[in-house]
C-alpha positions in Angstrom: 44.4 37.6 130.0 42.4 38.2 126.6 39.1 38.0 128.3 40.4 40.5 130.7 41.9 43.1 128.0 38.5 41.9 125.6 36.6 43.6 128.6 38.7 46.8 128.6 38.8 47.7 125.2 35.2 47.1 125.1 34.0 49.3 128.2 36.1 52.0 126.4 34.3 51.2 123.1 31.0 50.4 123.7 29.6 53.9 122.8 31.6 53.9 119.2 30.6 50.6 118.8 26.7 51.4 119.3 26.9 54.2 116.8 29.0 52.4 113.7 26.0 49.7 114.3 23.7 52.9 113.5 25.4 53.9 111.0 25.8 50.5 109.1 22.1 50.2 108.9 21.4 53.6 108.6 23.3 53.3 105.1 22.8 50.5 103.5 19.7 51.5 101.6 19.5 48.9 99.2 16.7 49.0 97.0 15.6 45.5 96.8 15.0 43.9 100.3 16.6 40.9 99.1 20.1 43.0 98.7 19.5 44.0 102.0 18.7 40.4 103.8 22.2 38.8 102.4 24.2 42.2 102.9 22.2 41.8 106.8 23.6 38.1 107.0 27.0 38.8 106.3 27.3 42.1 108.3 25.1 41.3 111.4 26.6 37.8 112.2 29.2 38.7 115.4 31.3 40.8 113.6 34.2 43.0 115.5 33.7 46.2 113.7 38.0 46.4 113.8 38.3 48.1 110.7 35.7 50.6 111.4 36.8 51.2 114.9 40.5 51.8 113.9 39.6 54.5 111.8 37.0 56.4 114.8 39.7 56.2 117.2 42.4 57.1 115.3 40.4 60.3 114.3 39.9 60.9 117.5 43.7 60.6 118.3 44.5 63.1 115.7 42.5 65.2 117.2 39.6 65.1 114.6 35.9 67.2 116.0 33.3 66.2 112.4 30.0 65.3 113.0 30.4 62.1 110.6 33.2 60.1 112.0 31.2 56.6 112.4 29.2 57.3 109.1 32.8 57.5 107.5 34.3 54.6 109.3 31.3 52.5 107.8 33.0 52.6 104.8 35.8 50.0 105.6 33.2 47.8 107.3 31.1 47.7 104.1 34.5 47.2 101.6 35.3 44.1 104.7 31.8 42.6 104.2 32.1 43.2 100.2 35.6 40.8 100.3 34.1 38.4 102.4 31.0 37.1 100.3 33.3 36.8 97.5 35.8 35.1 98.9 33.6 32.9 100.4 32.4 32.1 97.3 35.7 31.7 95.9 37.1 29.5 98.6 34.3 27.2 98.5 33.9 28.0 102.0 30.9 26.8 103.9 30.4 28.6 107.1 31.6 31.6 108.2 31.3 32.8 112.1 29.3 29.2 113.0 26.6 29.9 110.3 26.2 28.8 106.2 28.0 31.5 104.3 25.7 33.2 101.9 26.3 31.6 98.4 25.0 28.2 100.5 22.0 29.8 101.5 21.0 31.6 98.5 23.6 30.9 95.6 26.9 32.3 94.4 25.9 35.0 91.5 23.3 36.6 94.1 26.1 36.6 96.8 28.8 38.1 94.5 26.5 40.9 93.2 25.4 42.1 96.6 29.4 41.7 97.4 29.5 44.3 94.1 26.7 46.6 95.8 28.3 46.8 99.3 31.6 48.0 97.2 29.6 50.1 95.3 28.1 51.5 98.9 31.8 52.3 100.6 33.2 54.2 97.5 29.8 55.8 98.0 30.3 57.2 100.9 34.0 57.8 100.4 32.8 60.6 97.8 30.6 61.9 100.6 33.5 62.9 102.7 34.6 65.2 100.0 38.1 63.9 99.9 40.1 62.7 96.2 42.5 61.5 98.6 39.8 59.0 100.5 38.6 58.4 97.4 41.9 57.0 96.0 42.9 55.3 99.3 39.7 53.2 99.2 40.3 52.7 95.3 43.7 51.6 96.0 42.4 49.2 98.8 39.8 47.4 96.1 42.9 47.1 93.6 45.2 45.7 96.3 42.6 43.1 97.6 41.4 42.2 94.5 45.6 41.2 93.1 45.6 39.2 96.5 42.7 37.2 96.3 44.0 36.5 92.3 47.7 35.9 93.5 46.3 33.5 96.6 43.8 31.9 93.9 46.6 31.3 91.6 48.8 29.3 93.7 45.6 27.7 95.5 47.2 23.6 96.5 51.1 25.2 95.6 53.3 23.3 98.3 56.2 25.5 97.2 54.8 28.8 98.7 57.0 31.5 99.9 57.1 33.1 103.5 57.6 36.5 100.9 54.8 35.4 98.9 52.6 34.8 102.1 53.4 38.0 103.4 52.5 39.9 100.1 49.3 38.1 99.4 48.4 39.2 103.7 49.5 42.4 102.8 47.0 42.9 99.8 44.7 41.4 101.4 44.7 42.5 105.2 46.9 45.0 105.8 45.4 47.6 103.4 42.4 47.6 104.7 43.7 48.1 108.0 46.2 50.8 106.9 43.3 52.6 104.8 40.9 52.8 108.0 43.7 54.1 109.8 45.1 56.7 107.2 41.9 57.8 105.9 41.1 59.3 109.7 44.1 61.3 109.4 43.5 62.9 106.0 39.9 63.6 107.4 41.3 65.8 110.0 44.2 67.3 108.0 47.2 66.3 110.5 50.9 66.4 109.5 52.4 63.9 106.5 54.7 62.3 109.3 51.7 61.6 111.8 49.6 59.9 108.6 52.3 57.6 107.6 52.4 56.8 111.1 48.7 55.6 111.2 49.3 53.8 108.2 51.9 52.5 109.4 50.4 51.1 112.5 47.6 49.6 110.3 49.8 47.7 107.9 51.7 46.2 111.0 48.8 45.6 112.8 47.1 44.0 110.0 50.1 41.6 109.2 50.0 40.4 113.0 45.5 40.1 113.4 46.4 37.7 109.8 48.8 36.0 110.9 47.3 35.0 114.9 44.2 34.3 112.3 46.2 31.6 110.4 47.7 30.5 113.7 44.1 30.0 115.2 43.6 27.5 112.1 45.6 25.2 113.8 44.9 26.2 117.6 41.5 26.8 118.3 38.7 24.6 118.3 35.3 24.2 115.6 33.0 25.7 118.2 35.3 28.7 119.1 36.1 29.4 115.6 33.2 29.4 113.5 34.0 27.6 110.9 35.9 23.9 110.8 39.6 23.9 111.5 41.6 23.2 109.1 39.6 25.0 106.5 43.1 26.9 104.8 44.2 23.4 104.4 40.6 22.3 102.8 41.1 25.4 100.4 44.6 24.4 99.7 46.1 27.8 101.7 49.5 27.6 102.8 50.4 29.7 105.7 53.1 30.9 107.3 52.6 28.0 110.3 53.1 25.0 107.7 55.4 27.4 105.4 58.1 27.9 108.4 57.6 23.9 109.3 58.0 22.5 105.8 61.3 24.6 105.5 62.6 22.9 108.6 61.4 19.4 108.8 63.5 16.6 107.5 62.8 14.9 104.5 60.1 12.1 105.7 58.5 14.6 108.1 58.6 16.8 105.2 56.6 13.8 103.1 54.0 13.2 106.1 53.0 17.1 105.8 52.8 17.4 102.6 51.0 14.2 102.0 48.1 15.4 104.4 47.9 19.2 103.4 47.5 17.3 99.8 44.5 15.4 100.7 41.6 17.4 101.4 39.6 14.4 102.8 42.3 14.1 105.8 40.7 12.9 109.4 40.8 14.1 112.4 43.7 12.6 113.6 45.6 13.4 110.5 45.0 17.1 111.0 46.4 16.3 115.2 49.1 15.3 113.5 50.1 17.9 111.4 49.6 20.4 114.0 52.2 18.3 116.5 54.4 18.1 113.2 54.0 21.9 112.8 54.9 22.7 116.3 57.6 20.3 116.6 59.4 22.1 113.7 58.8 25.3 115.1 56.3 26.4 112.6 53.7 27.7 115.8 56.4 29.7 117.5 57.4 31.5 114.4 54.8 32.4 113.6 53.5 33.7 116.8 57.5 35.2 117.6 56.6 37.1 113.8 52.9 38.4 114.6 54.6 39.5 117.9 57.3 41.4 115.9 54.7 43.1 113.7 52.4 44.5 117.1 55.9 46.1 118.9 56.4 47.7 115.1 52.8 49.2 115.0 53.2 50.2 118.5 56.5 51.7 117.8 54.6 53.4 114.8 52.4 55.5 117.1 55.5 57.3 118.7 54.9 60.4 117.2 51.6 61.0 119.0 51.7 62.3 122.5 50.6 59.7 125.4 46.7 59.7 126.3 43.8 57.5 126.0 43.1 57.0 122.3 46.6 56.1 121.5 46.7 53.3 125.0 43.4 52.2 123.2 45.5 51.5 120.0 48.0 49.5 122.2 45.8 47.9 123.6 43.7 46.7 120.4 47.5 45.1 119.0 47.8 43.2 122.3 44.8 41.9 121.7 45.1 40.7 118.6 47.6 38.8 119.1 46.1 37.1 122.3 42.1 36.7 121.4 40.8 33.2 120.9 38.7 33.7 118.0 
């Protein structure tokens, strides 16, 4: 089934896609070319170009004829990009869509001040669309991302985590960005209060369920599919809504066994098994899955305000499949 609606989307996309991918290198225009190879190696790696994507269709759903859709829609692609090689660097991570993350290949200061130009780039060209209000949202987005990956950093190897803590620190640092792409489309084209809250409202949703089928894949998928090693929230002491939910309803020694290999960062293979069959046996897969599910019917439920047609299907469509995809 994912393959299948993968294939869809993309035979409806393919065009949009082709054009943010001009765009992106169209405007990155660093000055040194050594800005430009690491800001090339995080952007240019297999990305999905979600963010971006959200924000040209939506546009389009609101009815929205400017020339510089894609151009705009680059800026949430370039903020993405910007979180990413610092977080990387602040997780400690190692690889990041199957290949070294940038701070391993060149070193941490150079990847955290290209991080600082590609942020530098999106507020950029959020002034070129003329807009305080994009201007703001994108400002707020920076603010919101930045508390989240302080609040997450904070509480980095906490086994005492909160589902509402999890949920704000996703919220920061997902959802806004996918609520910004989506709202920022419909202040471009000038539509009604109720339809932009609606966008933004789709985005948060739809941003809370894409983190949360992340997190789930953490524990579901396999090194090759991923990317990156599983297990890697439990390397950078992440709890997630998965272990969260289980730890809550396990029984005191099952409790013990979790926490004792979430705790040890050098865990084996078969430790790591058995965590996952601890975590589905005390239902911390299925809730989390029976949440992410929640969150796509209330971004779908979001969009009612717009008439039927095929930008808003396309929407559908892009919260199924975030909730199905594989990696």
């Amino acid at each position: 089934m994912s393959s299948d609606l993968k294939h869809s989307i993309l035979q409806r996309v393919n065009e949009d896609l082709a054009e943010i991918e001009f765009e992106l290198a169209g405007n990155l225009r660093p000055h040194l070319e050594l800005v430009s190879e690491i800001a090339r190696h995080i952007m240019f790696s297999g990305g999905k170009r979600l963010r971006p994507l959200l924000m040209v269709i939506s546009a389009r759903l609101c009815g929205y004829e400017g020339a510089n859709t894609c151009k705009f829609s680059t800026i949430f692609e370039f903020l993405h990009a910007a979180t990413l090689l610092h977080d990387d660097v602040v997780d400690g991570s190692r690889f990041r869509r199957g290949k070294p993350v940038a701070h391993v290949v060149w070193d941490s200061a150079t990847a955290i001040l290209v991080g600082d130009f590609l942020l530098a780039r999106s507020l950029t060209l959020a002034a070129e669309t003329g807009s305080p209000r994009i201007i703001r949202v994108i400002a707020e987005i920076t603010e919101n991302m930045s508390q989240g990956e302080i609040h997450q950093l904070a509480r980095k190897g906490a086994v005492d985590v909160t589902e509402a803590e999890y949920l704000e620190v996703i919220r920061r640092k997902t959802a806004v960005l996918f609520a910004g792409a989506c709202r920022s489309s419909a202040i471009l084209a000038n539509v009604s209060l109720e339809k932009e809250e609606a966008l933004h409202n789709y985005g948060v949703n739809l941003g809370f369920a894409f983190q949360m089928a992340d997190d789930l894949l953490d524990y579901t998928a396999d090194s090759a599919a991923l990317g990156k090693h599983v297990g890697a929230d439990m390397r950078e002491g992440k709890l997630t809504l998965p272990v969260i939910h289980a730890l809550q309803t396990a029984g005191a020694e099952d409790r013990r066994r979790m926490l004792s290999i979430f705790q040890d960062k050098e865990f084996s293979r078969e430790k790591f098994h058995g965590l996952v069959d601890l975590l589905a046996n005390h239902g911390g897969i299925d809730y989390t899955r029976d949440q992410a599910v929640e969150f796509i019917r209330k971004a779908k439920q979001s969009l009612k305000v717009f008439e039927s047609g095929p930008e808003k299907e396309l929407l559908f469509d892009i919260a199924d499949y975030a909730l199905v995809r594989k990696i």
